[in-house]
N, C-alpha and C positions, 0 to 999 in steps of 0.2 A: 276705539276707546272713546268716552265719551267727553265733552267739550264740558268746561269749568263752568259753575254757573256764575253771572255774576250777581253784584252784591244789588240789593233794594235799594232804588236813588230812594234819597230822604226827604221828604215835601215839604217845604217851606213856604213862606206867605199865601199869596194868595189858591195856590193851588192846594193848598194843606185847608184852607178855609172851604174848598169847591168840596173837596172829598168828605169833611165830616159830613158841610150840608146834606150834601147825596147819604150818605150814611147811615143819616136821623131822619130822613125822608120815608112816611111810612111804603108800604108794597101795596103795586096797582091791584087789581084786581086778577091779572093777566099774570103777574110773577107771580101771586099766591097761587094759580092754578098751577104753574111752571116747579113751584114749589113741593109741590103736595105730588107732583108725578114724580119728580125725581126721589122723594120719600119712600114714595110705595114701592119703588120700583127696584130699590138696593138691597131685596131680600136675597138671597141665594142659595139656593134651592139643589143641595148636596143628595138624599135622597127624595127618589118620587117612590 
C-alpha cells in the first residue's frame, strides 16, 4: 500500500522572498536547451 503524502510546507519570509526571486529569474541558456528536449521528446508514438 502506498505511503500518505504529505501536505506542502507553506514558505514564509525570507524563504518565500528566495523562491519568487528564482521564479522571475529569466532561463540560462543551458535550461532553455534542457527545455526544448524535454518538449520534443514527450511525443508518443502509438503507431509507426
Amino acid at each position: 500500500m502506498a505511503k500518505p503524502i504529505a501536505p506542502t510546507p507553506i514558505l514564509k519570509g525570507e524563504a518565500a522572498k528566495e523562491f519568487l526571486k528564482d521564479m522571475e529569474r529569466p532561463d540560462t541558456p543551458e535550461e532553455v536547451l534542457i527545455k526544448e528536449r524535454i518538449r520534443n521528446n514527450r511525443r508518443v508514438k502509438f503507431l509507426k
